[in-house]
C-alpha positions, 0 to 999 in steps of 0.5 A: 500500500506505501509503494503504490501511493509513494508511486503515485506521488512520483507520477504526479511530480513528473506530470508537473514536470511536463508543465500541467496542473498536479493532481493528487489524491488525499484520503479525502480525495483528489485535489489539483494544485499549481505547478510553475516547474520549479515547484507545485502548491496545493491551497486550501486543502481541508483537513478537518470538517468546518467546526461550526454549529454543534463542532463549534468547541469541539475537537474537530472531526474528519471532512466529508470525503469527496470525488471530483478533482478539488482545485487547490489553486488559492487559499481557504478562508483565515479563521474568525479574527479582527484587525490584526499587525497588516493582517486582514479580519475575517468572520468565518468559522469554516477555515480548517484548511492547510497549504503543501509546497515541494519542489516539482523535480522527482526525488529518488526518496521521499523528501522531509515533510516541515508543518509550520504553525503561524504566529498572532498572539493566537488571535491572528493569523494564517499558515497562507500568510507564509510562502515557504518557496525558497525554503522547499527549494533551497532545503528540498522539503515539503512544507506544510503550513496550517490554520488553526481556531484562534481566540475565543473560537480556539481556547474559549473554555466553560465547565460544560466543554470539560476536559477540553476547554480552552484546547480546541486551537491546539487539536486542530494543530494535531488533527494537521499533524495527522493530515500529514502521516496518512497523506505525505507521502502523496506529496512526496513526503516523509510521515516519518521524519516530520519537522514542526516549526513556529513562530511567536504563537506558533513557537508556543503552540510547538511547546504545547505539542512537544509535551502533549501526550497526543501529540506523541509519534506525530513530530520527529523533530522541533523547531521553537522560534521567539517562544520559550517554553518557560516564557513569563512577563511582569505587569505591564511588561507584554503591554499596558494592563496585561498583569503578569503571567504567561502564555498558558492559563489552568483550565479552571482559570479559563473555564472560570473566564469563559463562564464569566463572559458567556454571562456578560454576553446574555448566556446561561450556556454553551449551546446559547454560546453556539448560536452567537453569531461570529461577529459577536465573538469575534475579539471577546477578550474570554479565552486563553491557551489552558493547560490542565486537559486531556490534550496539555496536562500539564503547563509546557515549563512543568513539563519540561522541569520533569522531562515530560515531553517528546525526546526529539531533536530541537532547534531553538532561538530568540532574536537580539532585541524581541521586546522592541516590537511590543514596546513600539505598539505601546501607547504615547511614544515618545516615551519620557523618563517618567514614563519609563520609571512608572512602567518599571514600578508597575513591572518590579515594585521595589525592585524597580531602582535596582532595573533602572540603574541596570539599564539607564536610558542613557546607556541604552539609546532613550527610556523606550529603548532602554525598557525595551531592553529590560523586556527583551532579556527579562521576558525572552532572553533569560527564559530562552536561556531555562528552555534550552538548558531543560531540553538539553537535559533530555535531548540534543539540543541546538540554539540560536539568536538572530542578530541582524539589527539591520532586518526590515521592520514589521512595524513602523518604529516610533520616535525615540526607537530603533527596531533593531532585531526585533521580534519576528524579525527572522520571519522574511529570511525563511519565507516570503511574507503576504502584504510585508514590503521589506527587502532584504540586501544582498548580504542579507540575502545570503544570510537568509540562505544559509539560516534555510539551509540550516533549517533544513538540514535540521529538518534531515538529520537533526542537526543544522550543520552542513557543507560550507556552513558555519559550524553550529554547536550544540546547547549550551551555546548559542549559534549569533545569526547576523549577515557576515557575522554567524558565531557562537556567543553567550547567551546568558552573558548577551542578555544579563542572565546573572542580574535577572537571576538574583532579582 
């Protein structure tokens, strides 16, 4: 059975080759993509049936399976969101699509299958956000990018939905997982060397399905970007009046939110819940990643702290300065000097001065610069540094820091800031993003290349070294990414890991 669907994923290559659209058969059916002779796509390909109605928080179930060619020519829907950073709404629940690039020219084996999760604040986003043709070329792999349920729609949880509150987002990550083990190798792929990969969220949402017992068999390898497992924020520190926490929430926690703001939106219940259209949910601040379910028992840094995760090989990094995206959105910039020492008070409370005389604003470029700084070690660089040393423990373990200062903005830099490194700054090294105007140089250029091929030969072998690549060692040091200047550095020295420890 194997030999006869790999065959077919060879012929359908060759039919590529000969410049017609691709046809291949899922389990679902046959879809038909775009082949440009370089390599093919396949868009908005359903991996799940839509979650409406009564699937509306619910683990989400196989699609109707149908016969004629499917064309697979353009992206399905994004899934149900507001206005997000260059990103466009959307109202629409029926969004459980994924997308498939490979390179068109025959492989002699099948080729290692990468799934990427997008990021968004898991409120934003979608896997058609990302075109990852350099990457299948470059690294000649598969690339997977998926859609998954996002705020109240994804991880809105109430005592009536049980075990699975507040976790409806990160099964559609896994029911994407399994999409790929029944249909890789129609594609040309591996199921069993498959790479999951993400960024911001999607870097979360990787720590998630590494320590998810569910998850066990579907990833082989991981790759964790700008998302420690370990990742934790002062008040204030993320943004103005979001209190201190992290990523993920108990289940109790959430169910008690979502209960609370089911009341607020007139209704006793989940099926009166169901029945509230899209536009009444959309951006109801109800909802939070919970662990404490079937699918995440426990919060990913516990499970890191016990060695409860996935024993698989994993590349993991932050970039230099990540916070300076966040500080840039925050409201009245320029920042004062009053304004930087209030937010420190929020943040530390007596501890405060200890913080400022650490990082002064005029050793740092201005007090917006300066508290940016604070943030990026404290809530990124320091927690990088826990992940790695907790993963290393069980498995081989590879880090990284993106450090060209000079990458294109995602954002607009307001008075008194430099972007630098920012948080998502790697993204257009690795992909082509939807709607991003920035160009890369050539310098950066072959950066970008060479941060592919690491990527990908990671996504072989397990190990991003490669011919001509800079040597890359393992955790406990840190591979500094920058055009003209890849090294190893001292990422607990880089971002004060000593002071943040005593504090």
């Amino acid at each position: 059975m194997a030999l006869s669907v790999l065959t077919f994923g060879a012929l359908t290559t060759t039919v590529a080759e000969a410049g017609e659209s691709p046809i291949v058969r899922t389990d679902s059916g046959p879809v038909r993509g775009v082949s440009t002779g370089e390599y093919r796509s396949f868009q908005g390909i359903p991996f799940a049936a839509p979650p409406v109605g009564d699937l509306r928080w619910a683990p989400p179930q196989r699609p109707a399976p149908w016969t004629a060619v499917r064309d697979a020519s353009a992206p399905g829907p994004r899934c149900a969101q507001g206005p997000g950073l260059d990103a466009a709404p959307s109202d629409d629940e029926d969004c459980l699509y994924l997308n498939v690039i490979s390179p068109a020219k025959p492989a002699h084996k099948p080729r290692p299958v990468m799934v990427w999760v997008h990021g968004g604040s898991f409120t934003s986003g979608a896997g058609s956000d990302y075109d990852f043709k350099r990457m299948a070329l470059g690294g000649d792999v598969v690339v997977v990018t998926v859609n998954y349920r996002l705020g109240v729609f994804g991880f809105f949880g109430h005592p009536e939905l049980g075990r699975d509150s507040g976790s409806f987002g990160f099964h559609d990550q896994q029911a994407a997982l399994r999409w790929v083990q029944r249909n890789a190798r129609a594609f040309g792929g591996d199921p069993r060397n498959v790479t999951l990969f993400g960024e911001s969220a999607g870097a979360m949402s990787t720590c998630v399905q590494l320590t998810s017992p569910s998850a066990a068999g579907l990833v082989h390898r991981a790759i964790i970007q700008s998302g420690p497992c370990t990742l934790t924020w002062p008040d204030g520190g993320f943004f103005p009046g979001v209190p201190a926490g992290s990523p993920y929430l108990s289940r109790a926690d959430v169910e008690a939110m979502g209960a609370e703001g089911a009341k607020k939106l007139g209704c006793a219940d989940v099926a009166c819940m169901r029945r509230l259209p899209v536009k009444d949910l959309v951006g109801q601040p109800i909802a939070a990643p919970a662990f404490g379910t079937g699918l995440l028992p426990e919060h990913p840094a516990e499970a890191l702290k016990a060695g409860l995760f996935a024993r698989v090989p994993v590349l993991t990094g932050v970039t230099r300065d990540e916070a300076r995206l966040f500080i840039a959105l925050f409201p009245g910039h320029p920042f004062t000097e009053e304004r930087y020492q209030e937010l420190l008070r929020t943040a530390f409370g007596e501890k405060a001065p200890l913080v400022a005389a650490r990082y002064p604003s005029a050793r740092h470029g201005g007090p917006a610069m300066a508290f940016a700084d604070a943030m990026t070690d404290r809530i990124w660089g320091c927690p990088q540094v826990g992940t790695e040393r907790l993963l290393r423990e069980h498995t081989r373990t590879f880090g990284y820091e993106f450090a060209d200062r000079d990458a294109p903005p995602l954002v607009p830099a307001p008075p008194g800031m430099r972007l630098g490194a920012a948080h998502g700054g790697e993204l257009a090294y690795l992909s082509d993003l939807t709607g991003f105007p920035g160009k890369l140089t050539p310098p950066q250029q072959e950066l970008a290349a060479r941060m592919i091929q690491y990527w990908t030969a990671f996504a072989r072998t397990g190990d991003p070294n490669g011919e001509e690549l800079p040597k890359w060692r393992p955790s406990p040091r840190t591979q500094s990414l920058a055009p003209g200047e890849i090294r190893p550095v001292d990422l607990a020295a880089v971002h004060d890991c000593g002071f943040w420890a005593g504090l």
